[in-house]
C-alpha positions in Angstrom: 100.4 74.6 106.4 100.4 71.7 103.7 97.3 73.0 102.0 98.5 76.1 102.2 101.7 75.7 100.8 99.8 73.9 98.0 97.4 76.8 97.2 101.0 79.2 96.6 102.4 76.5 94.5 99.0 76.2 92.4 98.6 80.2 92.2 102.2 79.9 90.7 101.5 77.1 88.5 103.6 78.8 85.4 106.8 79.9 87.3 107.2 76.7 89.0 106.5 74.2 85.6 109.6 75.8 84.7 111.2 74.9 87.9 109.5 71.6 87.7 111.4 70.8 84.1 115.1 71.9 85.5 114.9 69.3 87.6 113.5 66.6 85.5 115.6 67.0 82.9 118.7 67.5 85.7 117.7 64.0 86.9 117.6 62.9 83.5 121.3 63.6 82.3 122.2 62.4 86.3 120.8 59.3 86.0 122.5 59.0 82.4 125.4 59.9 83.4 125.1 57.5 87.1 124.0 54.5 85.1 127.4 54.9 82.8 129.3 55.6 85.8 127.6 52.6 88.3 127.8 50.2 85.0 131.9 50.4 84.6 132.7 50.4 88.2 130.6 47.3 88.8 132.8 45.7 86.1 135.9 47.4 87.5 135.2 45.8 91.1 135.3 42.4 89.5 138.7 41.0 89.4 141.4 40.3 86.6 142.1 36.9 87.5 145.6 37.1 86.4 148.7 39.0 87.2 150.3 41.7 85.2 153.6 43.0 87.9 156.0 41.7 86.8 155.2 40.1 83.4 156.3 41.1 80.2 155.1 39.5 76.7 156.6 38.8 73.1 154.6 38.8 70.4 156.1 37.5 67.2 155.3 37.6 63.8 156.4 34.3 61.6 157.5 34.7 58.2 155.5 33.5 55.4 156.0 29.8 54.6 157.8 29.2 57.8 158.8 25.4 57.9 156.8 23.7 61.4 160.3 21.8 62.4 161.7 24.8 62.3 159.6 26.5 64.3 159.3 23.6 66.8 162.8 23.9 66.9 163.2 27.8 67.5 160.5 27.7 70.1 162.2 25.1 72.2 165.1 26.5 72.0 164.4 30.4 72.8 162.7 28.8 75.7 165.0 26.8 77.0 167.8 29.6 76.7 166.0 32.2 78.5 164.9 29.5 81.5 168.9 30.2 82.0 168.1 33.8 82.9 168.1 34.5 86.5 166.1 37.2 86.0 163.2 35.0 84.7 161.3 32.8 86.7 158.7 31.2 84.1 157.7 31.6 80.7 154.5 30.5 78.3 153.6 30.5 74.9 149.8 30.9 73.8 148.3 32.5 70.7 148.1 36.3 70.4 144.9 36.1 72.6 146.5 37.6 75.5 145.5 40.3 78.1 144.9 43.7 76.6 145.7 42.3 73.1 141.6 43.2 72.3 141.9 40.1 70.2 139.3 37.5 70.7 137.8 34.2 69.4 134.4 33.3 70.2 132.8 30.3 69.0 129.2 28.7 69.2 127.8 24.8 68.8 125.0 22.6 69.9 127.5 19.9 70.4 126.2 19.7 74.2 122.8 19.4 73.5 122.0 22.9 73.8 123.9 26.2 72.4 126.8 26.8 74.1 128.8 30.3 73.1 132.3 29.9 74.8 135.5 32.5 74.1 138.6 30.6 73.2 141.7 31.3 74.6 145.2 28.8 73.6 148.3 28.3 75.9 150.8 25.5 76.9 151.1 23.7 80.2 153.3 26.8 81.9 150.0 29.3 80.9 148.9 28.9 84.8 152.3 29.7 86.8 153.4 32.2 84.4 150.0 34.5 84.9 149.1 33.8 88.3 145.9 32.1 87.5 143.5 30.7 90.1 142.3 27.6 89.7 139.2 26.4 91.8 139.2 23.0 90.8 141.0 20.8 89.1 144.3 21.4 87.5 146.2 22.8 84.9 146.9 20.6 82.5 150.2 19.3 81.7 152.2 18.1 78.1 151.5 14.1 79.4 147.6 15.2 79.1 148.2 16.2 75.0 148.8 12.5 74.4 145.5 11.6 75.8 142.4 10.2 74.0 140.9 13.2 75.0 142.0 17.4 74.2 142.5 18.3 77.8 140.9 22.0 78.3 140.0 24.5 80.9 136.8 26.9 81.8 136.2 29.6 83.5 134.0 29.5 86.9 131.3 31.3 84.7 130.8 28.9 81.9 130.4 26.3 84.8 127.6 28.4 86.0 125.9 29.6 82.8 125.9 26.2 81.1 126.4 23.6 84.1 125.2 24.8 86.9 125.5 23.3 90.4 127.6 20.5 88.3 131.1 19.5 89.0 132.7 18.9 85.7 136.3 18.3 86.6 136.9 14.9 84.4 134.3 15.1 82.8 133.9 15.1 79.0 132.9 18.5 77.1 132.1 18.1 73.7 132.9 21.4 72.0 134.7 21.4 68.4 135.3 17.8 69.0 135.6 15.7 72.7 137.4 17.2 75.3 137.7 16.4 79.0 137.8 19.5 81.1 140.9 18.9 83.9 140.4 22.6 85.4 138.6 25.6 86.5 140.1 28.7 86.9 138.2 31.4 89.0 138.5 34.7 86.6 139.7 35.6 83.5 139.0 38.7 82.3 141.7 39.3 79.6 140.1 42.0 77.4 140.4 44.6 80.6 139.9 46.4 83.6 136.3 47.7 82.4 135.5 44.8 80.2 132.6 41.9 81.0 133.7 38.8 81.3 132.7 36.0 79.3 132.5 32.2 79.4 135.4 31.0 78.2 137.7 27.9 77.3 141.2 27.1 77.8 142.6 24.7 75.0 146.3 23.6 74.3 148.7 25.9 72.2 151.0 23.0 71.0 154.5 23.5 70.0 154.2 22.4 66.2 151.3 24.9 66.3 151.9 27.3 62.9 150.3 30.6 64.3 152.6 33.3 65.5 152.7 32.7 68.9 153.0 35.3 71.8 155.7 34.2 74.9 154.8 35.5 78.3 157.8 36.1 80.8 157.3 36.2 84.6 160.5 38.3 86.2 161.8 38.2 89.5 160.4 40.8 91.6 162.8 44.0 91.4 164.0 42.9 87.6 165.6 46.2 86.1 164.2 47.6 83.3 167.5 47.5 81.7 166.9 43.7 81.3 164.4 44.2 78.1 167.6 45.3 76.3 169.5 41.9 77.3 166.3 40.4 76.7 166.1 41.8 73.4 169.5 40.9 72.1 169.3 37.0 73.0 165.2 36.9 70.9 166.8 38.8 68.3 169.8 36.3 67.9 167.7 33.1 68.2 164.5 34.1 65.5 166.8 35.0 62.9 164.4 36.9 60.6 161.2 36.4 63.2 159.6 40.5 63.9 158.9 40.4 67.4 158.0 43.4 69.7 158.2 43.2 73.4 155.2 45.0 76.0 154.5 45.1 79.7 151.2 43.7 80.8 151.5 46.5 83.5 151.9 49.6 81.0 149.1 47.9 78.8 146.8 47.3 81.6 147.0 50.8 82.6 146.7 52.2 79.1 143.3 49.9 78.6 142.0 51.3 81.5 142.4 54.8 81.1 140.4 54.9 77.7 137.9 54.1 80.1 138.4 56.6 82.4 139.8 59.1 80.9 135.8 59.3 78.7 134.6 58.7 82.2 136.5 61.5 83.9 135.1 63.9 81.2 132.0 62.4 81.3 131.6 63.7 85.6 133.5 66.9 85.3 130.5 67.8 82.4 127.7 66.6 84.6 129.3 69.1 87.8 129.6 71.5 85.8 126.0 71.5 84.4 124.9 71.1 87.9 126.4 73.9 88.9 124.6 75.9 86.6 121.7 74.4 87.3 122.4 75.2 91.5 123.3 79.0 90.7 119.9 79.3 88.6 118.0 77.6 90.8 119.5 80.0 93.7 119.3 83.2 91.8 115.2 81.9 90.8 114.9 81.6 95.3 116.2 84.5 95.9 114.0 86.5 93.5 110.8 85.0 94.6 112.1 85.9 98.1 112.3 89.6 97.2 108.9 89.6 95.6 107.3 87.7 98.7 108.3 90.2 101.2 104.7 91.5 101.9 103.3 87.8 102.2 106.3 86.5 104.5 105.7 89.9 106.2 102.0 89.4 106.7 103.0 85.9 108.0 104.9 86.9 110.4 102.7 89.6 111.5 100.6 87.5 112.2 102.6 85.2 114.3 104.3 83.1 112.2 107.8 81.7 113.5 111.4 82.1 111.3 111.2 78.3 112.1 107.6 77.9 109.8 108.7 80.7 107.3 112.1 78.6 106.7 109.8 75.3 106.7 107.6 76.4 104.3 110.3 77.5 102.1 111.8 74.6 102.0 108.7 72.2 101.9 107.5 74.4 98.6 110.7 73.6 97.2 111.1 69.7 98.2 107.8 69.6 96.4 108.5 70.7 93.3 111.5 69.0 93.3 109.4 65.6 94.0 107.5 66.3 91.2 109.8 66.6 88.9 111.5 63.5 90.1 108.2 61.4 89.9 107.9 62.7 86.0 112.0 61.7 85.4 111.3 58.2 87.0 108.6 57.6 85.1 110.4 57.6 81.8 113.8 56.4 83.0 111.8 53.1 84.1 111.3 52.6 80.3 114.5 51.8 80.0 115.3 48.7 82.1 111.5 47.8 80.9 112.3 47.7 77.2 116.2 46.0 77.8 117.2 48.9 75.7 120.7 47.4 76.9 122.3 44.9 78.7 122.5 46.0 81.9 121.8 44.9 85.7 118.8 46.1 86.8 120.7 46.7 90.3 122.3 49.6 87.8 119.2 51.4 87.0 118.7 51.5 90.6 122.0 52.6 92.1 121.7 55.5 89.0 118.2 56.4 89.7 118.4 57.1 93.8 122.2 57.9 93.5 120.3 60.8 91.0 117.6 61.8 93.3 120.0 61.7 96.5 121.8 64.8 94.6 119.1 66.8 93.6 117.1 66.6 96.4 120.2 67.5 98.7 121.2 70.1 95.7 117.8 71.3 96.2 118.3 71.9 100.0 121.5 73.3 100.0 119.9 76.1 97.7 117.0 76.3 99.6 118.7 76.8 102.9 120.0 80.7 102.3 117.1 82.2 100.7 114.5 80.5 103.3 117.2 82.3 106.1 116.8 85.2 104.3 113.0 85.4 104.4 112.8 84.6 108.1 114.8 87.4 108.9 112.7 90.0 107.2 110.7 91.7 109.6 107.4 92.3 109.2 107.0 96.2 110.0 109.3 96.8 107.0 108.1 94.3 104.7 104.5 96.0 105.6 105.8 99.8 105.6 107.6 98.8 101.4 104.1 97.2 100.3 
């Protein structure tokens, strides 16, 4: 039967290049489309680090030439005030680096050794409690640790193992824009998003006398109405004067960041089925023709003794063959990619996207195949002799 089947597909050479390109360029734009797809969720499965129920954040904006004892001052005492509030169980100032704020600082030096890239991240000694943070060694450190000879700091569990691997460097001394003495690890934290990659990055003090605007984070008591942002509002308002502050929800901006994700990624799928299903009812209407105009052969066939079981066999062989063909051409050039590092992907991507792609058209391919190769093995022969 194999040769056979071969000797049909070579006398139709011209139909079925046609048929051959659909599905090369369908596993083209699937394995596109996969490789987007398999790319964000693999970021998506990798966790936060950090908290976001529950935690609201101020960011404030200082006024030119604001006076440092001042601000000292105001700090301290907004703090201490709202510690008062039942509804508040900690707070924690840091820069306006914060989750979702798609701010960042990155910063580069040789300081090591080698080139270390690390993105830097500032917040006092209540950054830790107030976000949930893990740590994995170490500690956190604390306002005793700012006196010290050294700037106390804290990594991420990925700059330990891109720049010191299988190294413990709790207490150990990390020259980076001056000496510093790492006193913590903290597992994730992946502050830019949901769908973002995760870089190596470093935790250093945000003191109080510190003259950027600063951003307060504010961990409520589970169940905190939302009527307290109003309260809330009212006692900032009355303690920074003249200070323009706005207050968010790590929650409602976490959920916004994600959906410009998947919102383009929604859009992205819904595009992709729909082309599919063009290229399903095509590929159909193409089967059932070639069924019509094979009548007399399938008839002869089974005249002379062929089974529906071979007719619908060789139906669907013809087709899985093709279809294998024009996946061996799409592989071929998709390989190029990963091969060039066109981008900076996994290769574990490229192959989740490339048999994720062929899984789909090859059972897209069957479930097309399945009516018309019914059809033909119903014909009987007497007829389909009798027409020719």
């Amino acid at each position: 039967m194999i040769s056979h089947i071969f000797k049909l597909i070579w006398n139709r050479k011209r139909q079925n290049s046609l048929l051959i390109l659909e599905i090369f360029f369908a596993f083209l734009i699937l394995f596109a489309v996969l490789g987007v797809v398999f790319f964000n969720l693999d970021r998506y499965r990798q966790p936060l680090g950090f908290e976001t129920e529950n935690i609201w954040v101020v960011y404030f904006t200082l006024p030119p030439g604001t006076d440092s004892s001042l601000l000292v001052n105001t700090k301290k005492q907004l703090k201490t005030t709202l510690k008062q509030f039942p509804e508040i169980e900690q707070l924690s100032y840091s820069s306006h680096i914060t989750p979702f704020s798609n701010s960042n600082s990155v910063s580069t030096n040789d300081h090591s050794g080698f080139s270390l890239q690390t993105w830097l991240c500032e917040a006092d000694e209540d950054f830790a409690e107030t976000m949930g943070l893990k740590l994995v060694a170490g500690r956190w450190p604390n306002a005793a640790d700012y006196d010290g000879k050294y700037t106390p700091v804290v990594i991420n569990q990925l700059l330990l193992d891109t720049y010191f691997k299988d190294s413990s460097m709790v207490d150990k001394i990390f020259s980076f824009n001056g000496e510093n003495k790492i006193v913590g690890v903290v597992e994730h934290y992946k502050y830019l998003g949901e769908f973002a990659k995760e870089n190596p990055l470093t935790f250093f003090p945000f003191r109080e006398d510190d003259l950027q605007s600063p951003a307060l984070s504010i961990r409520l008591v589970p169940g905190t109405s939302a009527d307290f942002e109003e309260k809330l509002n009212r006692t900032v308002q009355a303690i920074t004067k003249d200070w323009e502050f706005a207050i968010e929800h790590y929650e409602t901006r976490r959920v916004r960041n994600s959906q410009e994700v998947w919102i383009p990624l929604v859009a992205l799928l819904v595009i992709c089925t729909f082309l599919l299903v063009n290229i399903a009812m095509g590929l159909f209407g193409v089967l059932i023709y070639n069924v019509s105009r094979r009548r007399p052969e399938i008839g002869l066939r089974m005249a002379m003794g062929a089974s529906s079981g071979s007719i619908v066999r060789q139906f669907m062989l013809e087709l899985f063959f093709l279809t294998g063909l024009g996946l061996v051409l799409g592989v071929f050039f998709a390989v190029q990619v990963p091969l060039l590092k066109l981008f900076d992907v996994p290769v574990s991507i490229y192959l989740y996207a490339g048999f994720g792609a062929m899984f789909i058209i090859f059972t897209l391919v069957g479930l097309c195949t399945l009516y018309p190769s019914q059809q033909a093995s119903r014909i009987h022969p007497a007829i389909a002799l009798h027409e020719e």
